[in-house]
C-alpha positions, 0 to 999 in steps of 0.5 A, a space after each residue: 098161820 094167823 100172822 101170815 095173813 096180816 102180813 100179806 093184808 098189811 103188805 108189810 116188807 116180807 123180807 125182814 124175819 126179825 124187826 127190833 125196837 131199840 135204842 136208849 131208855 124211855 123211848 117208847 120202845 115196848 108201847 110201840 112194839 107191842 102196838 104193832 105186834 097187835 097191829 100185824 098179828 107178829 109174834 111179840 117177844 118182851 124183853 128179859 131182862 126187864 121182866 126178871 128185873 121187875 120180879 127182883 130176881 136180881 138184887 144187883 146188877 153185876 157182870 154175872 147178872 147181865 151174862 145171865 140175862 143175856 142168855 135169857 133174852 136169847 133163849 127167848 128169841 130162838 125159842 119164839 122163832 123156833 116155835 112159831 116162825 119169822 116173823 118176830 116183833 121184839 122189845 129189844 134184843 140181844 144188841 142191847 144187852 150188848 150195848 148195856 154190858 159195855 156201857 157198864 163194864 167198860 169193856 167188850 161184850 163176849 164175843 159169841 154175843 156179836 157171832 150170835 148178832 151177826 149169824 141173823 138174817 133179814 133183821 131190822 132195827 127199828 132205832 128210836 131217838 131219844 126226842 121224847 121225854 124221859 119218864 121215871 122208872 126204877 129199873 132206869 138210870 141213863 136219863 142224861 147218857 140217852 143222846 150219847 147211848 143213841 150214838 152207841 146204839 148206831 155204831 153197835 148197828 152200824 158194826 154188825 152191817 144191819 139195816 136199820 131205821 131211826 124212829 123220831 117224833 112224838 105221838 102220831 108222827 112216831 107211830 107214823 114212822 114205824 109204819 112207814 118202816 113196816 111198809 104199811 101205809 
């Protein structure tokens, strides 16, 4: 297993099974997950609901919808953890559809998606502020809620009694944190 071995080269913290970039929108989330995921030689899990999205699966997005992307984003971490083992990069996680799902129904999520995020072990949430600049993207549309979701974001961690690191900085500084996150120096 090829992935293995760049673990044991890199020294990265061999108890996390599961390390997860989130956070509020346009953060640098998916660059720097598949940058590591490249760096480690991890297995890289997208995220769903954008790459549904971006195929126009979806004309709107409705309590339907989002149960539905849910399921996909799950589906797709279980079967990547099925098929090729801890551990995992993923550019988000069934937490965000969670965060998402409350943040536009105003309401709690099904609680089977907190027994599914609490039964993990061994994740890491890899937290990334919104101290960059937001960028323009169709599919986003919280550009003023990020400091208020990044809050969100910490409590919805925070319930589940996960570890997690805040990944701040711009450029070099933020590629730095996630390393020292990953334990590689």
């Amino acid at each position: 297993m090829l992935f293995k071995s760049f673990s044991y080269f890199l020294n990265v913290k061999t108890d996390i099974k599961w390390w997860v970039f989130t956070g509020p929108e346009s953060k640098a989330k998916t660059s720097l997950a598949t940058r590591m995921a490249d760096k480690t030689g991890f297995t890289f899990v997208e995220e769903q609901a954008r790459a549904i999205l971006e195929k126009g699966k979806f004309s709107e997005v409705g309590e339907t919808e989002l149960l539905a992307l849910a399921e996909y984003q799950w589906a797709a971490e279980i079967l990547a953890l099925a098929r090729y083992g801890p551990p995992l990069i993923l550019d988000t996680d069934l937490l965000t559809m969670k965060v998402w799902y409350e943040w536009t129904m105003r309401r709690s999520c099904p609680s089977y998606w907190e027994d599914r995020l609490r039964d993990r072990n061994g994740v890491c949430y890899l937290l990334c502020h919104p101290d960059i600049e937001w960028e323009f993207d169709p599919l986003r549309s919280n550009k003023y809620d990020r400091e208020e979701l990044l809050t969100v974001y910490k409590k919805a961690i925070s319930d589940l009694g996960c570890n997690y690191v805040e990944i701040k900085g711009t450029g070099d500084h933020r590629w730095q944190a996630v390393l020292d996150a990953f334990g590689i120096s």
